[in-house]
C-alpha positions as CSV (number, residue, x, y, z in Angstrom):
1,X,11.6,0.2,-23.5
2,X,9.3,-2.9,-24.5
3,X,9.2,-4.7,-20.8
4,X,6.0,-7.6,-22.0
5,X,3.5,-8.6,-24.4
6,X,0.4,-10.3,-24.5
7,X,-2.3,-10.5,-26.7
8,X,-0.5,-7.6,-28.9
9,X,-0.6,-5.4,-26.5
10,X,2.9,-4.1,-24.4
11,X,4.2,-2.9,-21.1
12,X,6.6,-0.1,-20.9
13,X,8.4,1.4,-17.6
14,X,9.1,5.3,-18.0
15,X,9.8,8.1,-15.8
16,X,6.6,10.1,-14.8
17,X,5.7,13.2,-16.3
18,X,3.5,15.9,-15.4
19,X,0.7,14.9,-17.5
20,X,0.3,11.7,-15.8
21,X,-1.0,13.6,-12.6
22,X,-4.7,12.5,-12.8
23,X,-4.0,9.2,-13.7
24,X,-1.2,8.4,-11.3
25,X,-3.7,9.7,-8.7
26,X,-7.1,7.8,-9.8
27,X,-4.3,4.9,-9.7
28,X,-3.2,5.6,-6.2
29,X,-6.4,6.4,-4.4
30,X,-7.6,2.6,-5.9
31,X,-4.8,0.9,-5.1
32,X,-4.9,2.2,-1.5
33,X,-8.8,2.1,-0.9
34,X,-9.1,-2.0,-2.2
35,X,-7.5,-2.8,1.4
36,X,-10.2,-1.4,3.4
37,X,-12.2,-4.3,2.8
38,X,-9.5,-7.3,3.1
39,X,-8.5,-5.2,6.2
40,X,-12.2,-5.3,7.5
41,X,-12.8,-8.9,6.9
42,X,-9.1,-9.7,8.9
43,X,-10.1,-7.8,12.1
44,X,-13.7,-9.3,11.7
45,X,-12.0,-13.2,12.0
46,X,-10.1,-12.1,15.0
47,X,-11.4,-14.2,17.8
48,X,-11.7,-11.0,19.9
49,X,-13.6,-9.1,17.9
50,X,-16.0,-12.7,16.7
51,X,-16.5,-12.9,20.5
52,X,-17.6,-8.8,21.2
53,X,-20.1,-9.3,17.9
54,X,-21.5,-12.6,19.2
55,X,-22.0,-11.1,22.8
56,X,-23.9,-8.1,21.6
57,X,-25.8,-10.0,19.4
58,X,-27.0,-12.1,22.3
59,X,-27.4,-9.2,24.2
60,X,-29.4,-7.6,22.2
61,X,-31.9,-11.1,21.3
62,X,-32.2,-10.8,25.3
63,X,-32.9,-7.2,25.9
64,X,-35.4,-7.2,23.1
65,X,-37.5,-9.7,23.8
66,X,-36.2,-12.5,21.7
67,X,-36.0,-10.1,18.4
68,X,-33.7,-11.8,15.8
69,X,-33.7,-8.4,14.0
70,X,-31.8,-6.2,17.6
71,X,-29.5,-9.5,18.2
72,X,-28.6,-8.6,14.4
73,X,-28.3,-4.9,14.6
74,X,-26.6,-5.2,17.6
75,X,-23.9,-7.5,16.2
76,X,-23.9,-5.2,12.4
77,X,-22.9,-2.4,15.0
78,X,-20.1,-3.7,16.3
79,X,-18.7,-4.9,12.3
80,X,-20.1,-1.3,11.6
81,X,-17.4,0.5,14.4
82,X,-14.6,-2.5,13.0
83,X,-14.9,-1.1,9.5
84,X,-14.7,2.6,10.3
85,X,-11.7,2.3,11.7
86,X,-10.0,0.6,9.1
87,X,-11.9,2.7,6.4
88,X,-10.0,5.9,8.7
89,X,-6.5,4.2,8.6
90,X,-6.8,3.8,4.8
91,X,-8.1,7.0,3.9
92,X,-6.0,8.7,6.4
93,X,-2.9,7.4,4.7
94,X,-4.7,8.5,1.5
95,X,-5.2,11.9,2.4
96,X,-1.6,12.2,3.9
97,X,0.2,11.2,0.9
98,X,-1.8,12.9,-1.8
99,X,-1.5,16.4,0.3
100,X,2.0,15.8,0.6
101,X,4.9,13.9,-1.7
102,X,1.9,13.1,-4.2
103,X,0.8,16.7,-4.6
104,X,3.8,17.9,-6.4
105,X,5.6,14.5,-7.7
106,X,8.7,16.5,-10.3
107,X,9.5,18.7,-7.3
108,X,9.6,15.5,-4.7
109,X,10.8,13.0,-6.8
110,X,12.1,13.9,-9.9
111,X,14.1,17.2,-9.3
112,X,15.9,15.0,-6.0
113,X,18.8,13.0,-7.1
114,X,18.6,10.3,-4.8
115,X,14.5,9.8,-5.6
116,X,13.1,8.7,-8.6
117,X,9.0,7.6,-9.8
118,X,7.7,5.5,-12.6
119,X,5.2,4.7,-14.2
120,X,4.0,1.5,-16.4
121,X,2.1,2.4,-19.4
122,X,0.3,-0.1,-21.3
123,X,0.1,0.2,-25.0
124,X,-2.4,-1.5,-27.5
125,X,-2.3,-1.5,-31.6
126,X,-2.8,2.5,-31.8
127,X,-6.5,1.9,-31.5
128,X,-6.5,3.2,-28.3
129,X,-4.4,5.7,-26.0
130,X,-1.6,4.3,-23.9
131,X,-3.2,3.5,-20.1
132,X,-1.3,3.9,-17.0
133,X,-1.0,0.5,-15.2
134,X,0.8,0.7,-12.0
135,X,3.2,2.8,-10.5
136,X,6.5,3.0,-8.4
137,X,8.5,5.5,-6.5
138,X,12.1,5.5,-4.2
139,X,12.8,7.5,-1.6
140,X,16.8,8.0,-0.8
141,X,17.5,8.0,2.3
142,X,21.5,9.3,3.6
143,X,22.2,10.2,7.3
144,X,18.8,8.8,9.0
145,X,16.6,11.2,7.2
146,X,13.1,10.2,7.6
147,X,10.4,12.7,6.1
148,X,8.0,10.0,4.9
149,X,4.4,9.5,6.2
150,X,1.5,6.8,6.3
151,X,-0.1,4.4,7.4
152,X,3.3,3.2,9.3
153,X,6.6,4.3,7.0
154,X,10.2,3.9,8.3
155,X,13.1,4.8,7.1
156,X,16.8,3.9,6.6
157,X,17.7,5.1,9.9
158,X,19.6,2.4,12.0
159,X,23.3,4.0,10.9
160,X,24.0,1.0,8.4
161,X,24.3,3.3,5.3
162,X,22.5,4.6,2.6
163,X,19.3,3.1,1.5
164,X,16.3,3.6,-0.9
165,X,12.6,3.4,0.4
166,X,10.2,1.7,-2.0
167,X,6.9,3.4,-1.7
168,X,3.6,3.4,-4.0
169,X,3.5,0.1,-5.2
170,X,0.4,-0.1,-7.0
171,X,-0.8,-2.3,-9.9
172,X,-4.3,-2.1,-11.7
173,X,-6.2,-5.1,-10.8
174,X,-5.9,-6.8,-14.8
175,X,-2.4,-5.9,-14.9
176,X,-1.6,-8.3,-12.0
177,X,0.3,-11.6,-12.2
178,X,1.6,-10.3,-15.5
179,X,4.7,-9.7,-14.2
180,X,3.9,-5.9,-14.1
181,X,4.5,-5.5,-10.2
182,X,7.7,-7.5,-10.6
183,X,9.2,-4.8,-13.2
184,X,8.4,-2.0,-11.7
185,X,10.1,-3.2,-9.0
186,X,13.6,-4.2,-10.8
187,X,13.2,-0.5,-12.0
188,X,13.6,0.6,-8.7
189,X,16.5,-2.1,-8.4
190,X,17.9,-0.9,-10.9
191,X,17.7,2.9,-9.6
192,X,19.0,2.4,-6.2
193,X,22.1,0.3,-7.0
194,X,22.9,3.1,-9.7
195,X,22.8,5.3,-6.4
196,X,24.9,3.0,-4.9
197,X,22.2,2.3,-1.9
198,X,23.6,-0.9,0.3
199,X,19.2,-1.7,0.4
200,X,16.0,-1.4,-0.1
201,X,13.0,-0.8,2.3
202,X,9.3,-1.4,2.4
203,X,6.8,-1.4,4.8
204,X,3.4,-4.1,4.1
205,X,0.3,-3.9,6.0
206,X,-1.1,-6.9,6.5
207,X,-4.2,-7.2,4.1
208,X,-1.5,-6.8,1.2
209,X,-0.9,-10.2,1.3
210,X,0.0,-10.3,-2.3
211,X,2.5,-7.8,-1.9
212,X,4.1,-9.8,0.6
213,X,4.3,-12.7,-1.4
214,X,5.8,-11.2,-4.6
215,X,8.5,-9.2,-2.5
216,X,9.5,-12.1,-1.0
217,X,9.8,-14.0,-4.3
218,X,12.0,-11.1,-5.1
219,X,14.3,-11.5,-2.1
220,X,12.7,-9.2,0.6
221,X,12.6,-10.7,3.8
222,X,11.0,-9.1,7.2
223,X,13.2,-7.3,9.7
224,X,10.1,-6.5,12.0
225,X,6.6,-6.3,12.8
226,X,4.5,-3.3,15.0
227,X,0.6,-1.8,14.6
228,X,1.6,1.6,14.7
229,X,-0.2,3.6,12.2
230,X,-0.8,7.4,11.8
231,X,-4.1,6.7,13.6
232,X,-5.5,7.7,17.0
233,X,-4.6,4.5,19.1
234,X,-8.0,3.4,20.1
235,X,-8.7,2.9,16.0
236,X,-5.8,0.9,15.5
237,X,-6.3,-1.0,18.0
238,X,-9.7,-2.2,16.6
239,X,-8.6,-2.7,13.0
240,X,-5.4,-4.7,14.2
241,X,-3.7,-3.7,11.0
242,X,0.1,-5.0,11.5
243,X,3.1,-3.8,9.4
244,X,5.6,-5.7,8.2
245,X,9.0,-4.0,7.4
246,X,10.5,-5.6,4.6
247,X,14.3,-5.5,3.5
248,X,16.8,-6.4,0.4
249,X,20.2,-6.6,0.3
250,X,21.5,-4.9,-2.8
């Protein structure tokens, strides 16, 4: 089904199949490594952590005799321990999915009734092959099952009925504000009121503050707020990642 068109080239939403595997990977691993940095750059503006890098830079101008050069690497430290930790939380989450629900997608997704996965496929003249654009996947979710896992994913658990979980939203970067995002995310509308699911469920870390902004356009609004992530505690703490739980009514 033709979903857009611009500059004679169009969108399509299908079902995944097998031989999508590579690409819906190289896709995910992308779209989940291009927070590390936004992430990063977050925690750096913190005024906590602005303070600890301006006190060890001082520190380190004073226990090295007036060096510039140690008041810097004292401070580039500091950033240095910052970005690890948000680089582990990232690629933790990474690592987690892919050797899980992503390792076998037609036996997690497809062959489960009340789960589904898409992909949007770009298509040119015929000159070239159809590309893989973004993806999209649900997660049903009856009876307070929760079997999901990442950097902080919930589940439809409070007792208010069924639910889907929207999961792997991810969008190549020249594919964005083309409405792409927004249509893979009808699909999954689309899916879970077929199911006859009462909502749908998201969880946003904060650097994916375009995510935020186009759910909400779409009628999400946010339930809650924590920093739990699948990370040791000491690591989250430094990367001050917050997640955002994000609902619509269907």
């Amino acid at each position: 089904m033709v979903m857009a068109q611009k500059k004679e080239v169009q969108l399509s939403i299908r079902e995944y199949r097998p031989s999508d595997q590579r690409a819906v990977a190289e896709l995910f691993r992308d779209g989940v490594r291009e927070n590390i940095y936004p992430a990063f750059f977050q925690a750096m503006s913190h005024p906590d952590h602005m303070g600890v890098a301006l006190s060890l830079s001082v520190a380190g101008y004073v226990l090295g005799g007036s060096s510039y050069f140690q008041a810097l690497l004292f401070g580039a430290a500091w950033a240095g321990l910052i970005y690890f930790c948000c680089h582990e939380i990232y690629e933790g989450y990474l690592g987690r999915r892919l050797g899980a629900d992503m390792a076998d997608i037609p036996a997690n997704y497809l062959d489960i009734p009340d789960n589904g996965f898409w992909v949007a496929e770009a298509e040119a003249d015929g000159s070239q092959p159809p590309r893989l654009v973004g993806v999209v996947a649900v997660v049903g979710r009856r009876g307070g099952d929760n079997a999901n896992g990442g950097v902080a994913m919930g589940a439809v658990e409070d007792g208010s009925g069924a639910g889907g979980e929207l999961s792997h939203v991810v969008v190549a970067f020249p594919w964005r504000r083309r409405n792409t995002g927004s249509r893979l995310t009808q699909r999954a509308f689309d899916f879970c009121k077929d199911r006859g699911f009462a909502r749908l469920v998201l969880d946003v870390s904060s650097p994916q503050a375009g995510a935020a902004s186009l759910l909400r356009k779409m009628g999400f609004v946010q339930t809650a707020s924590h920093g739990v992530t699948h990370a040791n505690r000491w690591i989250a703490s430094l990367a001050r990642i917050t997640v955002t739980r994000m609902e619509k009514v269907l």
